[in-house]
GUSE-20108 format. One record per residue (C-alpha): residue number from 0; residue in one letter; x negated, y negated, z negated. Coordinates in pm, whole numbers. Layout:
BEGIN
@n->NUM, res->a, xx->X, yy->Y, zz->Z $
...
***
This chain:
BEGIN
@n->0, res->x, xx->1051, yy->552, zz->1008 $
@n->1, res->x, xx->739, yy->417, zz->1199 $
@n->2, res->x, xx->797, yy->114, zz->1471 $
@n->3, res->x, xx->829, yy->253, zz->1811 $
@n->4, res->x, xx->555, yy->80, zz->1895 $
@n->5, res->x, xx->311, yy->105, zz->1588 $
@n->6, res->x, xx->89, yy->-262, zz->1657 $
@n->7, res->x, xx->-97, yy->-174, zz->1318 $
@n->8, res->x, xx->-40, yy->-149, zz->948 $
@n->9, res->x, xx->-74, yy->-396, zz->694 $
@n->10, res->x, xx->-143, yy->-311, zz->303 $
@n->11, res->x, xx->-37, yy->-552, zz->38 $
@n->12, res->x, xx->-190, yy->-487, zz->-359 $
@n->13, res->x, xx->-396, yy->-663, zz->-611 $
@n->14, res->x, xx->-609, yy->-534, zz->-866 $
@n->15, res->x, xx->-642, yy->-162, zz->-921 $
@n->16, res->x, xx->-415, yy->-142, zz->-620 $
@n->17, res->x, xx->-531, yy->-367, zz->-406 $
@n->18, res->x, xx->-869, yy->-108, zz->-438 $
@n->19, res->x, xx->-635, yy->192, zz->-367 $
@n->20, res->x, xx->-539, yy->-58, zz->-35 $
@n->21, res->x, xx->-882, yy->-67, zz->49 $
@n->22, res->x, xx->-928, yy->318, zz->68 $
@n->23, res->x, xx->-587, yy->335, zz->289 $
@n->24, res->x, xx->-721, yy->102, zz->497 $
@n->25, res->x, xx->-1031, yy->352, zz->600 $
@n->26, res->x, xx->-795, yy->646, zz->573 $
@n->27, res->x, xx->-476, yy->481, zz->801 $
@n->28, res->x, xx->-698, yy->350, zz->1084 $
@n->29, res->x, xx->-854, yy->672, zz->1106 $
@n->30, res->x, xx->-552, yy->862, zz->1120 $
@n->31, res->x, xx->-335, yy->581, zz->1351 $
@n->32, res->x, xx->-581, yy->466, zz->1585 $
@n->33, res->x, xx->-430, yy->174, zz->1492 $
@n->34, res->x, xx->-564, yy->-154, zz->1346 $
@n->35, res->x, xx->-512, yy->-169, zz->960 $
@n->36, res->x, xx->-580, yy->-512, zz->740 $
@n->37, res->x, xx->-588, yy->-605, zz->365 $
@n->38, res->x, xx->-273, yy->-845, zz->340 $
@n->39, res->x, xx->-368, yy->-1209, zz->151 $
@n->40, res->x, xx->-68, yy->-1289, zz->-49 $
@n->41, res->x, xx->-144, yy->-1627, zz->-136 $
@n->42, res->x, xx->-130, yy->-1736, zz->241 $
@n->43, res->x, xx->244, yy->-1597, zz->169 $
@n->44, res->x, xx->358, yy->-1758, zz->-153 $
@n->45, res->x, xx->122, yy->-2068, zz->-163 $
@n->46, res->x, xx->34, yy->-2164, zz->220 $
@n->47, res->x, xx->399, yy->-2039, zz->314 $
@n->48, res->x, xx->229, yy->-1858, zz->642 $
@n->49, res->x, xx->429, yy->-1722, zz->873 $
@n->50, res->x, xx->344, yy->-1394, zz->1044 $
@n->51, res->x, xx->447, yy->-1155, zz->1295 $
@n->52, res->x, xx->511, yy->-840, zz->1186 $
@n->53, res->x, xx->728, yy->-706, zz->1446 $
@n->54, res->x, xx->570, yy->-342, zz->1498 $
@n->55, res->x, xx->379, yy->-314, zz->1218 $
@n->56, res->x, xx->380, yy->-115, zz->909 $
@n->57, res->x, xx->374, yy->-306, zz->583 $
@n->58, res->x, xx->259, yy->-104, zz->267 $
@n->59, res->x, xx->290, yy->-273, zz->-75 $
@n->60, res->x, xx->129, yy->-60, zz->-342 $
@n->61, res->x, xx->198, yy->-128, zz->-738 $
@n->62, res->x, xx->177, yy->-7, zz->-1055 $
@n->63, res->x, xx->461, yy->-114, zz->-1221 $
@n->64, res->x, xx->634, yy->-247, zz->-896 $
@n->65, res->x, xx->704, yy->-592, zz->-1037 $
@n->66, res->x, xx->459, yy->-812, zz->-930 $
@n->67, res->x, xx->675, yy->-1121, zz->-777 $
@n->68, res->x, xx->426, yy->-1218, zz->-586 $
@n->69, res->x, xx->371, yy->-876, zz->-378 $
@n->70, res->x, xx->769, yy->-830, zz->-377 $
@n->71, res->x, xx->775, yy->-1169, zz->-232 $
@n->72, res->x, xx->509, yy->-1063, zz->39 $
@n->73, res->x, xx->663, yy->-722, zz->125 $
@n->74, res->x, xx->982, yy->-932, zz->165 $
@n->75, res->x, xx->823, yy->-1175, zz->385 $
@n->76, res->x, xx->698, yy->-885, zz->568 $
@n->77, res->x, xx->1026, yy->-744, zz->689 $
@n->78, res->x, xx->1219, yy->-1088, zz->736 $
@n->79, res->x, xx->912, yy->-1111, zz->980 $
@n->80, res->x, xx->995, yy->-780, zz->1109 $
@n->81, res->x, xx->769, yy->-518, zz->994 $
@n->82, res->x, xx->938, yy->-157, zz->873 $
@n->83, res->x, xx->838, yy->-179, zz->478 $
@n->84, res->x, xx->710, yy->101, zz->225 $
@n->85, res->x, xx->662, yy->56, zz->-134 $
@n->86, res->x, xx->394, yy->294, zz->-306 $
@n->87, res->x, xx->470, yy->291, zz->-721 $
@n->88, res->x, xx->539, yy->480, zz->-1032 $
@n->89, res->x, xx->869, yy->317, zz->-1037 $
@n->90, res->x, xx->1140, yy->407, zz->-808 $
@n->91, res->x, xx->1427, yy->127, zz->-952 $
@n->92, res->x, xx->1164, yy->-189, zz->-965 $
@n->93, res->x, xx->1181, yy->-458, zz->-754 $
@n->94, res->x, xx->974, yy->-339, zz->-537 $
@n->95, res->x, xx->1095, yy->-49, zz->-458 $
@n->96, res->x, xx->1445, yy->-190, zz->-375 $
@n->97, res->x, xx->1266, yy->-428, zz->-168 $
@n->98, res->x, xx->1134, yy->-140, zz->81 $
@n->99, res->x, xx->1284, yy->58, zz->382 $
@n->100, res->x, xx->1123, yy->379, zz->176 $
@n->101, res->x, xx->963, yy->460, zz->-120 $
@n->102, res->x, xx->663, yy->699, zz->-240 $
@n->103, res->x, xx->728, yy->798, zz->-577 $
@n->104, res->x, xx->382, yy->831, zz->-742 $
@n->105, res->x, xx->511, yy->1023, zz->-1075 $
@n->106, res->x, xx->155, yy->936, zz->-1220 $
@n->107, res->x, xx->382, yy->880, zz->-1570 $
@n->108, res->x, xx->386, yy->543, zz->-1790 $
@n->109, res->x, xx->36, yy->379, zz->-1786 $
@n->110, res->x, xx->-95, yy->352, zz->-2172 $
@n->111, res->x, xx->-396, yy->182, zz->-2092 $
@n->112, res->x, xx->-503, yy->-151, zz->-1905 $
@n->113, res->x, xx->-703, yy->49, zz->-1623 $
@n->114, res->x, xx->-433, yy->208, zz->-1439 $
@n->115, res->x, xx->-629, yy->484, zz->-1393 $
@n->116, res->x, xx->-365, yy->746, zz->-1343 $
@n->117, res->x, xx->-188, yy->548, zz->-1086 $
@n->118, res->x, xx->-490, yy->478, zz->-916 $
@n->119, res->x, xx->-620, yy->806, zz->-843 $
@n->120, res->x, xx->-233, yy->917, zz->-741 $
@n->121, res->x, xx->-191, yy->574, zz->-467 $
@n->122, res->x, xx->-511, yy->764, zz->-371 $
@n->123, res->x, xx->-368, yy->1111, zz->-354 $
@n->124, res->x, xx->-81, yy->956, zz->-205 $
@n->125, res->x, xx->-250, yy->722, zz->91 $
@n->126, res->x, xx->-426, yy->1067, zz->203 $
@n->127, res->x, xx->-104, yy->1266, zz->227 $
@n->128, res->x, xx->71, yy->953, zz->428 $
@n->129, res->x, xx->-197, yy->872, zz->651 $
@n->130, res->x, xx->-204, yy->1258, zz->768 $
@n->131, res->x, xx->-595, yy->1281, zz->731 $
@n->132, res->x, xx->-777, yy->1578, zz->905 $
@n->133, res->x, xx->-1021, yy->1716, zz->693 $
@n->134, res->x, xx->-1359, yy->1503, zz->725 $
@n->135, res->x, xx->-1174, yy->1275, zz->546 $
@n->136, res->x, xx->-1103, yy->1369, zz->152 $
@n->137, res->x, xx->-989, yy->1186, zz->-134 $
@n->138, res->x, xx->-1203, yy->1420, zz->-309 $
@n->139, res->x, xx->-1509, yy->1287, zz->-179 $
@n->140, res->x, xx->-1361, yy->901, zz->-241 $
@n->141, res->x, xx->-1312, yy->1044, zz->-635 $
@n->142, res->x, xx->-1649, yy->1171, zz->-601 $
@n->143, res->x, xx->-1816, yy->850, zz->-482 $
@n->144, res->x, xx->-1655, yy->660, zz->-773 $
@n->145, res->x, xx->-1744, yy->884, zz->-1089 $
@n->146, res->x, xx->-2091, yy->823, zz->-956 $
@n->147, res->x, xx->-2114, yy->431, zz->-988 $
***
């Protein structure tokens, strides 16, 4: 599934996601070695930037998995030649059929505008991809944030 040649990963979200990204970030670089960056979508859809992706990772987390805009990105993304996952609660969005794989959150239907379920599983979820070794815990990330 990974490039031969892992250059890096690159995480694509907004909102409550684009938080989750932030935590992979930490997580992924720590476990890879490897350099890992917050992706800025609008460089994509309204600066029409073109990037490199060739041996990179691209990660698109999302709720709902219908965001155009990070569809549009993750697509982007592999036309530039990056191996694509989506993270999501929703295996037949767009999103999903957009991606080389898929992590099926199963968090359930969000009832609420905080996405609170789904964020603590992209959480859950970036710990068990990035392969963490144990001085790194999502338990201690879920920690940090019931204190602020």
């Amino acid at each position: 599934m990974l490039p031969d040649d892992l250059a890096g990963i690159v995480l694509i979200g907004r909102g409550s996601s684009d938080n989750a990204a932030i935590f992979a970030r930490y997580a992924f670089e720590v476990a890879r070695g490897r350099p890992v960056a917050l992706a800025a979508p609008s460089l994509h859809t309204l600066y029409g930037a073109r990037s490199d992706y060739r041996g990179y990772l691209a990660i698109a987390v999302s709720q709902s998995g219908r965001t155009p805009e990070i569809v549009s990105v993750l697509e982007a993304a592999a036309r530039a030649g990056a191996v694509t996952v989506a993270i999501t609660n929703d295996t037949a969005s767009p999103l999903a059929g957009a991606a080389s794989a898929v992590v099926d959150l199963r968090a359930g239907e969000e009832r609420a505008v905080p996405a609170t379920k789904t964020f603590t599983a992209q959480l859950r979820s970036e710990e068990h991809t990035s392969e963490l070794q144990s001085h790194v815990r999502i338990s201690y990330a879920v920690f940090c944030l019931k204190k602020k």
